[in-house]
LUMMITI-923183 format. One line per 3 residues: number of its first residue (from 1); their letters; for each residue x, y, z of N, C-alpha, C. Coordinates in Angstrom, 1 decimal. Layout:
LUMMITI-923183
NUM	A	X,Y,Z,X,Y,Z,X,Y,Z; ...
end
This chain:
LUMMITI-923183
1	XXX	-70.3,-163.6,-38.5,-71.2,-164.7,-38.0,-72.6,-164.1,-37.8; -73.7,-165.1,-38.1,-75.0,-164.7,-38.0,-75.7,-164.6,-36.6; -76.5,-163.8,-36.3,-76.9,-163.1,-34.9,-77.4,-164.7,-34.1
4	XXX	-78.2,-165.8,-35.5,-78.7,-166.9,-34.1,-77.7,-167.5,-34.4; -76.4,-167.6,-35.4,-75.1,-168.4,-34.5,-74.6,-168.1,-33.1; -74.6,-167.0,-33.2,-73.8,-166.3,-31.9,-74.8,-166.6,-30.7
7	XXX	-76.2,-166.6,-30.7,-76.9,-166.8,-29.6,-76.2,-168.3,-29.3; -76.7,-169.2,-30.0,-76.6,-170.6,-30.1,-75.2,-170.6,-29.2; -74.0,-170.1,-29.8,-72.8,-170.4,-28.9,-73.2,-170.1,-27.8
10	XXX	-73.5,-169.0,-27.2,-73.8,-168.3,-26.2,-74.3,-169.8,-25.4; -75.5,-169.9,-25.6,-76.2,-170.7,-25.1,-75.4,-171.7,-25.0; -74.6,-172.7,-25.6,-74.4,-173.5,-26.0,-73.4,-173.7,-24.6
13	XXX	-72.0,-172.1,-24.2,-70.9,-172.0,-23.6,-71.5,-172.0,-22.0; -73.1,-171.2,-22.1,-73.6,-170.9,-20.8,-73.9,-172.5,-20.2; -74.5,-173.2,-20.5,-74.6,-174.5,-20.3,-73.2,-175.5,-19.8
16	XXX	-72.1,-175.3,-20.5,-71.0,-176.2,-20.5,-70.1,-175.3,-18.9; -70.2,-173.6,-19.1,-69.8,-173.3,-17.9,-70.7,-172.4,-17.0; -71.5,-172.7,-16.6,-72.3,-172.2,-15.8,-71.5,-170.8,-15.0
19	XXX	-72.1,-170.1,-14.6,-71.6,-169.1,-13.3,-70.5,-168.8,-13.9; -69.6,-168.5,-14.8,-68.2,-168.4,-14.6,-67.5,-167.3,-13.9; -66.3,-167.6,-13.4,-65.4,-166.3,-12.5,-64.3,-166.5,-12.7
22	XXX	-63.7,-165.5,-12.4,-62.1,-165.5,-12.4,-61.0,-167.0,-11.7; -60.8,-167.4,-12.3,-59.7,-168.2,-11.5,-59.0,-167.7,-10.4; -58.4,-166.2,-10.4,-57.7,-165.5,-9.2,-58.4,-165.7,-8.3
25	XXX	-57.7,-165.6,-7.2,-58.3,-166.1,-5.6,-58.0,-164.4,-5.3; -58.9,-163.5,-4.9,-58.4,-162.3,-3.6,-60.1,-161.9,-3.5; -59.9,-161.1,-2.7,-61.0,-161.0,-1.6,-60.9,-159.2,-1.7
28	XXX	-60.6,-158.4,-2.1,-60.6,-157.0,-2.3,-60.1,-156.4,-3.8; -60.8,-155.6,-4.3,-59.9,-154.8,-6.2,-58.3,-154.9,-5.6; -57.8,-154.4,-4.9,-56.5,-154.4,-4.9,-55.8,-155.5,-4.6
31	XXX	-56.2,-156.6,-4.4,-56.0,-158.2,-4.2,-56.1,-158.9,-5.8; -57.1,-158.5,-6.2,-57.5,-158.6,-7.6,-56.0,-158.1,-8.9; -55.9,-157.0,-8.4,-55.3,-155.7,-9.3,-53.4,-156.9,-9.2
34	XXX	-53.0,-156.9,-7.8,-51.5,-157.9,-7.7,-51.8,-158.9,-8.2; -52.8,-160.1,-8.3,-52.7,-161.1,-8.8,-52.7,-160.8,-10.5; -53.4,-160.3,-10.7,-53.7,-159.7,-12.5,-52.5,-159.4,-12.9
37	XXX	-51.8,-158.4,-12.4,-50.2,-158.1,-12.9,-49.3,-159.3,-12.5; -49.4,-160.1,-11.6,-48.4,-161.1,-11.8,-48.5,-162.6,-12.7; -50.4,-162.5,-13.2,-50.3,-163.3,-13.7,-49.9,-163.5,-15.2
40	XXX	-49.6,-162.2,-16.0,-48.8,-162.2,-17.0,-47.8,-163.2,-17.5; -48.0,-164.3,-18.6,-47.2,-165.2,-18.6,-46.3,-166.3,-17.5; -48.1,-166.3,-16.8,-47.9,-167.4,-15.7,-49.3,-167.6,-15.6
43	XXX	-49.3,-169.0,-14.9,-50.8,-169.8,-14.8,-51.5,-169.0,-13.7; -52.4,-169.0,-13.6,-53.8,-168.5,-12.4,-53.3,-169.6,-11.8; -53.3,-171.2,-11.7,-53.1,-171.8,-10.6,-51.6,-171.4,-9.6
46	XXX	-50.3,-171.1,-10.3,-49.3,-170.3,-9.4,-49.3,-169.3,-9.4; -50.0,-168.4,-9.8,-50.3,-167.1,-8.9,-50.9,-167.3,-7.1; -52.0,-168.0,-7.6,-52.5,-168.4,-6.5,-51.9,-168.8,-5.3
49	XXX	-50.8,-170.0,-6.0,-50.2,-170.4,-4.9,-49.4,-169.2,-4.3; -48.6,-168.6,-4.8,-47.7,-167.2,-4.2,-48.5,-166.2,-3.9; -49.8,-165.9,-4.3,-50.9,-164.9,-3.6,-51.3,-165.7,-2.6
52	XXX	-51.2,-166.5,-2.1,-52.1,-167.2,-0.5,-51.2,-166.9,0.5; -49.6,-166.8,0.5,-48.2,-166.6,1.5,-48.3,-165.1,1.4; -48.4,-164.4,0.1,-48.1,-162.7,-0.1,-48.9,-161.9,0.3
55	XXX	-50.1,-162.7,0.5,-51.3,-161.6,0.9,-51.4,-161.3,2.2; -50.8,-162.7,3.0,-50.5,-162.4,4.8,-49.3,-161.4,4.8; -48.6,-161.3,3.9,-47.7,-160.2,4.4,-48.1,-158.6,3.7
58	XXX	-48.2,-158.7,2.9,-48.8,-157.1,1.8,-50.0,-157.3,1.5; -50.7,-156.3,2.0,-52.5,-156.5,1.5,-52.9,-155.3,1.1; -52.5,-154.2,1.2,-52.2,-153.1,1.4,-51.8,-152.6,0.0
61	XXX	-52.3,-151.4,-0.5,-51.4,-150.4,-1.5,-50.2,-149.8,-0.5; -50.1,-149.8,0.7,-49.1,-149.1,1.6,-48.4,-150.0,1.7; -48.6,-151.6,1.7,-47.9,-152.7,2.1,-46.9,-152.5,1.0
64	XXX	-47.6,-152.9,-0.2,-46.8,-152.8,-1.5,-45.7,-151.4,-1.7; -46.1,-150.1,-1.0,-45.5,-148.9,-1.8,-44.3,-148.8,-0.6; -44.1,-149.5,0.5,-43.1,-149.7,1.3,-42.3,-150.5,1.6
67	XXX	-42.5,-151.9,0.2,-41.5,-152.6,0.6,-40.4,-152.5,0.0; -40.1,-153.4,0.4,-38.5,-153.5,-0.2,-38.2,-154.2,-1.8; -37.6,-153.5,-2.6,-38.3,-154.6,-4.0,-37.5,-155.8,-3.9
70	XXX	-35.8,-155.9,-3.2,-35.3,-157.2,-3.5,-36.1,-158.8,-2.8; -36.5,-157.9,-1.7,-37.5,-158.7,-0.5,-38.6,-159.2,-1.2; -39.4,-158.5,-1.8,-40.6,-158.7,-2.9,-40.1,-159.3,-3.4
73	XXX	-39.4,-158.9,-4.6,-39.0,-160.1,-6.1,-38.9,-161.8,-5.0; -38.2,-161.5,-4.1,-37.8,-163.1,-3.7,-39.0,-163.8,-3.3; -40.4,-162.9,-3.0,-41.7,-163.6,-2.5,-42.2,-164.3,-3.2
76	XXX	-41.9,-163.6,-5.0,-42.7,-164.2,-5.7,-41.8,-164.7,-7.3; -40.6,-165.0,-6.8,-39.1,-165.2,-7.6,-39.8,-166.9,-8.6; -41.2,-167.6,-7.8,-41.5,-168.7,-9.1,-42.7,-168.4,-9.8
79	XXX	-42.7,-166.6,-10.1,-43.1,-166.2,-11.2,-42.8,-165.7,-11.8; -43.1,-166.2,-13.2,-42.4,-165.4,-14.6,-41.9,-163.6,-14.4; -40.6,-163.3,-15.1,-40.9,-161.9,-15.0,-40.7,-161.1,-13.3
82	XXX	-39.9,-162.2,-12.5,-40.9,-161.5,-11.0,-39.9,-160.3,-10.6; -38.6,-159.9,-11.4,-37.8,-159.0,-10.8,-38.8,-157.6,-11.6; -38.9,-157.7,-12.3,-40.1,-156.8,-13.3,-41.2,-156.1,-12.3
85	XXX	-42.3,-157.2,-12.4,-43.7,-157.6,-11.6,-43.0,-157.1,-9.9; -42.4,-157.3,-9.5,-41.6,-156.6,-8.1,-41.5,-155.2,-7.9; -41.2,-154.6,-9.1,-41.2,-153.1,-9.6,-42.7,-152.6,-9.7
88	XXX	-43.4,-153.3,-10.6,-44.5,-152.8,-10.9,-45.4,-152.6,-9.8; -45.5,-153.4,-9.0,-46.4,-153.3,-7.6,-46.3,-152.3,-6.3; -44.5,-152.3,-6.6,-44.2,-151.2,-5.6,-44.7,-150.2,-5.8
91	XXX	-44.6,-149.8,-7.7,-44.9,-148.4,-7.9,-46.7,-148.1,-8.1; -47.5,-149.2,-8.4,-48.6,-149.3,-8.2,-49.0,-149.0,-7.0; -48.8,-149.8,-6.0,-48.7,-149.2,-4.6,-48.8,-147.9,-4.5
94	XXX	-47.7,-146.7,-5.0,-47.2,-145.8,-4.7,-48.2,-144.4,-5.4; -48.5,-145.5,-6.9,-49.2,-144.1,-7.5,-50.6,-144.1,-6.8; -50.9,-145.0,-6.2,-52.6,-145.6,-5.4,-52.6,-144.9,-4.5
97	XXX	-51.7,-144.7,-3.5,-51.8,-143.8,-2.6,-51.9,-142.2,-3.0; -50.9,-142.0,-3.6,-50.2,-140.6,-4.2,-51.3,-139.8,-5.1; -51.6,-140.7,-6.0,-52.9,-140.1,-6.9,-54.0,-140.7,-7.2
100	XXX	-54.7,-141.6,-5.8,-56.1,-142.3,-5.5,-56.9,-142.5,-4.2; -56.0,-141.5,-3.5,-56.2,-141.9,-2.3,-56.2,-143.4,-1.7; -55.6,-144.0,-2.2,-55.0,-145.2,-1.6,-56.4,-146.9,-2.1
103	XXX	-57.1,-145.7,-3.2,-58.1,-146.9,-3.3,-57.7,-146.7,-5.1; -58.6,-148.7,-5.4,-58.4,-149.0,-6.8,-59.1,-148.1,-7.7; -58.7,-147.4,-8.9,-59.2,-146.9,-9.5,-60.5,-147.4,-10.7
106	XXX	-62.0,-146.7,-10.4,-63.0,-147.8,-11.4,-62.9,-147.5,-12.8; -62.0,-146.7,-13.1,-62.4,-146.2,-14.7,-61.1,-147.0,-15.0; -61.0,-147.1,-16.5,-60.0,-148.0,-17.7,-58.9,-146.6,-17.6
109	XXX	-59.2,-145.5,-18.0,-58.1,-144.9,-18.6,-57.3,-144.3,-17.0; -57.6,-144.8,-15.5,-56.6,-144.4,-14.4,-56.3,-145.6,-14.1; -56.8,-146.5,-14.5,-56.4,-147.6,-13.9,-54.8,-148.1,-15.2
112	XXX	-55.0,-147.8,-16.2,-53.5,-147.9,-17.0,-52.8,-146.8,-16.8; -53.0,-145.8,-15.9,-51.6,-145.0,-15.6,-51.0,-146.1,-13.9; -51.2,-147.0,-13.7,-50.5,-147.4,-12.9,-49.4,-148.6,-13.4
115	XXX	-48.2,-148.8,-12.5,-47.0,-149.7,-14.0,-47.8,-150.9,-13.5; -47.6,-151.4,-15.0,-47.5,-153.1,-15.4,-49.2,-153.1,-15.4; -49.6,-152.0,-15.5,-51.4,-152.4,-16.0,-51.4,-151.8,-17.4
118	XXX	-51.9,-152.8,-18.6,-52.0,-152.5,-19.7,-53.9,-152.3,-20.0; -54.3,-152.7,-20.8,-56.0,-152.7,-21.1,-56.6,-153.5,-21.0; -55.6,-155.2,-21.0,-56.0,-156.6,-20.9,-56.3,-156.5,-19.0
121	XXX	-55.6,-155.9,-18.5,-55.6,-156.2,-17.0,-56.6,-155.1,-16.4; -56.6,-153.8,-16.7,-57.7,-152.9,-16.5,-58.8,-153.9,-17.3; -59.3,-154.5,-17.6,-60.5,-154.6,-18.6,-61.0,-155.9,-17.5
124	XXX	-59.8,-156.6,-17.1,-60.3,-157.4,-15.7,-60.6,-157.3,-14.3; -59.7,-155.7,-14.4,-60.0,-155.0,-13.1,-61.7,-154.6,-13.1; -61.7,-154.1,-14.3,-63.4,-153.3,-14.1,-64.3,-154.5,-14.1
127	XXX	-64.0,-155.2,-14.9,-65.1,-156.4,-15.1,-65.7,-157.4,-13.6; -64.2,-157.9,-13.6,-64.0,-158.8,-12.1,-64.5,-157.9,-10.8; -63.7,-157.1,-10.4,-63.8,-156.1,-9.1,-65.1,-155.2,-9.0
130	XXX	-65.2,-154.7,-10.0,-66.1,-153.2,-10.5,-67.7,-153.6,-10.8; -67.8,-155.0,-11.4,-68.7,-155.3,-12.2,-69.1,-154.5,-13.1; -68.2,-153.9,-14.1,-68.2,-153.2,-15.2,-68.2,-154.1,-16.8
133	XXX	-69.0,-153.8,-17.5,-69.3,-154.8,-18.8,-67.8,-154.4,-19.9; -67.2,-155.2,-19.7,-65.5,-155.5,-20.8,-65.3,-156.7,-20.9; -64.3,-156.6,-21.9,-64.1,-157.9,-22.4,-62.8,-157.9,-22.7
136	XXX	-62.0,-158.4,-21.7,-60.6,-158.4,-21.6,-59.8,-159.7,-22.7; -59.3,-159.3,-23.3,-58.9,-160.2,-24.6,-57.3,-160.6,-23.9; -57.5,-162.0,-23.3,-55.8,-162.4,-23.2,-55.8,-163.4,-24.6
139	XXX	-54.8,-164.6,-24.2,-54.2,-165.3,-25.1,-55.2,-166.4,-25.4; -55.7,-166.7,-24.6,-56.8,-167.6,-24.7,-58.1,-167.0,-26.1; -58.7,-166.0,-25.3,-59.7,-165.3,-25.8,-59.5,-164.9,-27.0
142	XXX	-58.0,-164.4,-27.5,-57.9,-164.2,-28.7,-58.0,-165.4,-29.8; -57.3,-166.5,-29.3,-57.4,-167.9,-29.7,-58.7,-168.1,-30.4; -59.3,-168.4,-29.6,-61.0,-168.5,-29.3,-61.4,-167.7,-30.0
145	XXX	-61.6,-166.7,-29.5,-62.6,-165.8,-30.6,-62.0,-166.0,-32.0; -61.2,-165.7,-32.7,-60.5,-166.2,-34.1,-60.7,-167.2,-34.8; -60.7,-168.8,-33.8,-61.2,-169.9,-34.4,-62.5,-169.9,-34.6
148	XXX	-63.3,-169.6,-33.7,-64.6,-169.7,-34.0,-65.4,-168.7,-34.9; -64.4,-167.3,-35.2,-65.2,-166.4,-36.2,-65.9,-165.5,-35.6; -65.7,-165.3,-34.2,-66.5,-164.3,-33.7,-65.4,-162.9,-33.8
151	XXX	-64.6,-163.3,-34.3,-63.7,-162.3,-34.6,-62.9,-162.9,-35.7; -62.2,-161.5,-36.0,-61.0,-162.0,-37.3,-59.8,-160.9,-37.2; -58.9,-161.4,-36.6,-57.7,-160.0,-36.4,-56.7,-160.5,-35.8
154	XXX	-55.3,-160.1,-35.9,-54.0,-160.4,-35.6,-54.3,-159.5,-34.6; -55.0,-158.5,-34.3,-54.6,-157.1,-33.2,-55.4,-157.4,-32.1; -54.9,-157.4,-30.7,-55.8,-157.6,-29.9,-56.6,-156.9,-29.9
157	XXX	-56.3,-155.5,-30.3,-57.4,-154.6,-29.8,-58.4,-154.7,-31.2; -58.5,-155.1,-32.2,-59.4,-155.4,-32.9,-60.6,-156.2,-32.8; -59.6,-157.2,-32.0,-60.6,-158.5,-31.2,-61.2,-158.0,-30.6
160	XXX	-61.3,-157.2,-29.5,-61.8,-156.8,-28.4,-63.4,-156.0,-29.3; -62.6,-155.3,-30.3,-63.6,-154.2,-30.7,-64.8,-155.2,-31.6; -64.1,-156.2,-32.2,-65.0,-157.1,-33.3,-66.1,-157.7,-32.0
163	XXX	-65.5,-158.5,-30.9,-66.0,-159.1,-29.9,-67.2,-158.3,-29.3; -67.0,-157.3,-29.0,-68.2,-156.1,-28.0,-69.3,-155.9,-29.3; -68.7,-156.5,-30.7,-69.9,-155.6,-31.5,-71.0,-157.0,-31.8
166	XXX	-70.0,-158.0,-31.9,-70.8,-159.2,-32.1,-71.5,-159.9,-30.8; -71.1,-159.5,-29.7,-71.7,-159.8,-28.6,-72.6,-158.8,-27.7; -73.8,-159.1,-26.9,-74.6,-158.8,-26.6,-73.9,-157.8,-25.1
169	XXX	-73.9,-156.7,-24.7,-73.0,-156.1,-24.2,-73.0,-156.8,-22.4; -74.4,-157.2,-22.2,-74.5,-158.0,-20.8,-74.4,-159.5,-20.6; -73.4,-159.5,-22.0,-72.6,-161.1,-22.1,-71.3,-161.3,-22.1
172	XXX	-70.7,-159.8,-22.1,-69.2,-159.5,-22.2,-68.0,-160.0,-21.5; -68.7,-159.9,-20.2,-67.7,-160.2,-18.8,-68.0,-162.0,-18.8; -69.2,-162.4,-18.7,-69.2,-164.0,-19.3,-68.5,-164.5,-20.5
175	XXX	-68.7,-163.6,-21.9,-68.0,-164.3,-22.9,-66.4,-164.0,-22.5; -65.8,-163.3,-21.7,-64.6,-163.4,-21.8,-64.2,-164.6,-20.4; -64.8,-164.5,-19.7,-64.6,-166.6,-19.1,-64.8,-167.5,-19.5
178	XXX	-65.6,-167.5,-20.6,-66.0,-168.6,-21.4,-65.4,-169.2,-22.4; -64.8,-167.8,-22.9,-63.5,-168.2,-23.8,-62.3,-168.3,-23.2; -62.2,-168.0,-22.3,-61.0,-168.6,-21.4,-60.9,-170.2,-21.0
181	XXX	-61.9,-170.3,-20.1,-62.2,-171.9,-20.2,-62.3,-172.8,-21.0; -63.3,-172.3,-21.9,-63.2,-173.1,-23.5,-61.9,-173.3,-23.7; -60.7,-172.1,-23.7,-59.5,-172.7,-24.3,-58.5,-173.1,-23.5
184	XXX	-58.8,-173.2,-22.6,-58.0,-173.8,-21.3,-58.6,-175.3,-21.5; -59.8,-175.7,-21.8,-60.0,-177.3,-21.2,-60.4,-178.1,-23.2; -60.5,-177.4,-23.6,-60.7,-177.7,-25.1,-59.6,-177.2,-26.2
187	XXX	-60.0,-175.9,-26.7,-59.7,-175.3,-27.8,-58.3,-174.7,-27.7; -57.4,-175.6,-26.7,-55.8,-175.5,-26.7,-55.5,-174.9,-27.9; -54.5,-174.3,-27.3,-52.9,-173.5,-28.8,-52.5,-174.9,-29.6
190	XXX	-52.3,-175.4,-29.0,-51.5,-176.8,-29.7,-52.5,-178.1,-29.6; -53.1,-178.9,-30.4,-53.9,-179.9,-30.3,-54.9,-179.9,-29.7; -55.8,-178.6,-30.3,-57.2,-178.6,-30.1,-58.1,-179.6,-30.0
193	XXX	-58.9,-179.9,-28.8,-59.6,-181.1,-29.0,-61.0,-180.9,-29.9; -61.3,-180.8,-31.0,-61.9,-180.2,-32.1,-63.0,-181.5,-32.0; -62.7,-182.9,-31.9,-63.7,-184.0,-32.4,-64.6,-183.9,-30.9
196	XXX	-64.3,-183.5,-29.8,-65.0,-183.2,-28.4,-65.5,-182.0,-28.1; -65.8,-181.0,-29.2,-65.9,-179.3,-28.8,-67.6,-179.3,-29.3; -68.1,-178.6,-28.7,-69.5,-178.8,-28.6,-69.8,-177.8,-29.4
199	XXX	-69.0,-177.1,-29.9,-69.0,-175.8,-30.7,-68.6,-176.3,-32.2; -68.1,-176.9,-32.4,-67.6,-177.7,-33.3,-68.3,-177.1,-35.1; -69.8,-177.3,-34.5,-70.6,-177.1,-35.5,-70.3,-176.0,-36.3
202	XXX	-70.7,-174.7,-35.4,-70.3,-173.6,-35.8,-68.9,-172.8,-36.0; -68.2,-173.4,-36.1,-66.8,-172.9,-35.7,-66.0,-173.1,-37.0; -65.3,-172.0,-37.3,-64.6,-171.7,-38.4,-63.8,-172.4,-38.9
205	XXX	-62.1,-172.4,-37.3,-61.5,-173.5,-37.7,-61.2,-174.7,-37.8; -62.4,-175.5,-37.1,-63.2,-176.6,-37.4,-63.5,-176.7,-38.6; -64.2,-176.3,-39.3,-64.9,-176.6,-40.8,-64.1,-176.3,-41.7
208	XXX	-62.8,-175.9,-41.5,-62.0,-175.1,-42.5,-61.0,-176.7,-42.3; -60.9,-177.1,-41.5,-59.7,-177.8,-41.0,-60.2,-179.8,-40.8; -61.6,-179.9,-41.2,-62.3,-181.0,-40.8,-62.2,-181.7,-42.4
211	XX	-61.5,-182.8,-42.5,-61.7,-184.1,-43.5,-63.5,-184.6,-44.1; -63.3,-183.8,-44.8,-64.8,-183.9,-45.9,-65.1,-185.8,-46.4
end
C-alpha cells in the first residue's frame, strides 16, 4: 500500500475514533497484566465484569502468588479457559515477586517469561501500562490489517512486522485500537459491514469482493 494511502486511513480511523484506549478497566500495570491474560478468548466487556469483584479481593502480585488456585478458578469460573488462567496468575504472581521484585516488568522479553504471557499480551502490557510504541496483533487486528492490505500474512508475527514497517512508529499503539474497534463495530469476522466502512475506498477486501 502507498505511503498517502496509509496516511489517508490513518486520518480517516483518527477521526472515526478519536483518543482511543484499552477497553480493560484497571488502575495499575499489574491490574492491566490479570485482565490481559484472562481476556484470552473472552470479551473485554466480561473480563471487566469479573475484574470489578477480583480486584477487591487480589490486587496484589502477593494477592495472586498466595491464593488458593481452586478458590481463584471459582472467581473467575465465567471465563473461558479459567481453570488454566487460575494457574497462570498464581504463577505470575509468584515469578513478580521472586524475580521482579514484586513490580511489572517494562521490557517484552521479561515480561514473556511470566505464564500465560505470550507477545500479543506483553505488546499490550508495554504499550497500554508502559506507554511504549507496539503493536499488539490480536484477532481483530490481524483481521483488519489483512483486509485492508496493510498487511499480507497467515503469521501473526508477520503482521506485526509488515504493520510497524507500513506504519508511522508513533501511530502504533493507536493503530492497534483502531483496528480493534474498526473490527469490533464494522469489519466483523462474519458479515463485514463493507457498504458502511469509511475505509471502503481503500481496502483490499472490499474491492476484490465488491459487484462491478
Amino acid at each position: 500500500m502507498e505511503a498517502k494511502e496509509i496516511k489517508q486511513i490513518i486520518s480517516i480511523l483518527e477521526r472515526i475514533y478519536p483518543e482511543p484506549v484499552t477497553a480493560l478497566n484497571f488502575s495499575t500495570p499489574f491490574e492491566l497484566l490479570v485482565a490481559t491474560i484472562l481476556s484470552a478468548q473472552t470479551t473485554d466487556k466480561q473480563v471487566n465484569k469479573v475484574t470489578q469483584k477480583l480486584f477487591q479481593k487480589y490486587s496484589s502480585p502477593r494477592d495472586f502468588a498466595q491464593a488458593n488456585q481452586k478458590e481463584l478458578a471459582q472467581e473467575i469460573s465465567s471465563i473461558g479457559l479459567f481453570h488454566n488462567k487460575s494457574k497462570f496468575l498464581i504463577g505470575t504472581g509468584q515469578k513478580i515477586i521472586e524475580d521482579f521484585n514484586g513490580q511489572v516488568p517494562a521490557e517484552r522479553k521479561e515480561l514473556m517469561e511470566l505464564p500465560g504471557v505470550g507477545r500479543k499480551t506483553a505488546n499490550v502490557i508495554l504499550a497500554c501500562a508502559f506507554s511504549k510504541n507496539t503493536i499488539a496483533v490480536d484477532t481483530h487486528v490481524f483481521r483488519v490489517a489483512n483486509r485492508l492490505g496493510l498487511a499480507d500474512s497467515k503469521q501473526v508475527g508477520l503482521v506485526e512486522k509488515q504493520l510497524m514497517e507500513q506504519i508511522p512508529e508513533d501511530k502504533w499503539v493507536d493503530m492497534h485500537h483502531w483496528l480493534i474497534l474498526h473490527g469490533r463495530a464494522v469489519c466483523k469476522a462474519r458479515n463485514p459491514l463493507c457498504s458502511k466502512c469509511d475505509l471502503k475506498v481503500y481496502c483490499k477486501y472490499f474491492l476484490q469482493n465488491s459487484v462491478s
